[in-house]
C-alpha positions in Angstrom: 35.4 132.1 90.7 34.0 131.2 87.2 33.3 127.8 87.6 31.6 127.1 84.6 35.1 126.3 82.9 36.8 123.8 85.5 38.1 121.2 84.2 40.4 118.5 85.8 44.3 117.6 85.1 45.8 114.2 86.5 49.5 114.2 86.3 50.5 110.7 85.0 54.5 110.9 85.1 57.1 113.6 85.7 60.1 112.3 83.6 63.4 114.3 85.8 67.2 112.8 85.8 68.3 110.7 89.2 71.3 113.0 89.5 69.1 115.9 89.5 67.0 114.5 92.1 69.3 113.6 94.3 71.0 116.9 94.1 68.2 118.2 94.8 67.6 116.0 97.8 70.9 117.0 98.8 70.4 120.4 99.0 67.2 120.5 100.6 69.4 118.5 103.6 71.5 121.1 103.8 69.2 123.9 104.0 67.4 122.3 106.8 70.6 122.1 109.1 70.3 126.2 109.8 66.8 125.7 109.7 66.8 123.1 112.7 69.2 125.2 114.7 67.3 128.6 114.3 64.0 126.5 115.6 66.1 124.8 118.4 67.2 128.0 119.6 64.0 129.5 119.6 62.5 126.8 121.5 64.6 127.1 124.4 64.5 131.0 124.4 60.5 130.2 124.6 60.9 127.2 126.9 63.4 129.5 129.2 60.6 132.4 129.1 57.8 130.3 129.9 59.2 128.4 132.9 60.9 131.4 134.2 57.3 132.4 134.4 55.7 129.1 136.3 58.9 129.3 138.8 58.1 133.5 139.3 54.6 131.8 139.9 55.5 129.4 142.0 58.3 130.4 144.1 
């Protein structure tokens, strides 16, 4: 990387509408319901794997 041509940006304001933000806000909400159930699931098919595991271990 050519680093003899950096030079540095500082963002002072972002002027954006309230409604759009909290559309915005609202539909990051409601992409992260599916999102939280496709994690959860996977979680217990993981935490079902692993302690079927210890117990094959164990027992």
């Amino acid at each position: 990387m050519d680093t003899d041509n950096v030079s540095n940006v500082n963002i002072v304001d972002i002027k954006m509408p309230f409604m759009s933000i909290v559309v915005f806000m609202v539909k990051a909400a409601i992409a992260a319901i599916p999102a939280l159930i496709i994690l959860t699931v996977l979680g217990m098919i993981l935490t079902g794997v692993i302690g079927g595991m210890i117990s094959g271990m164990i027992g």
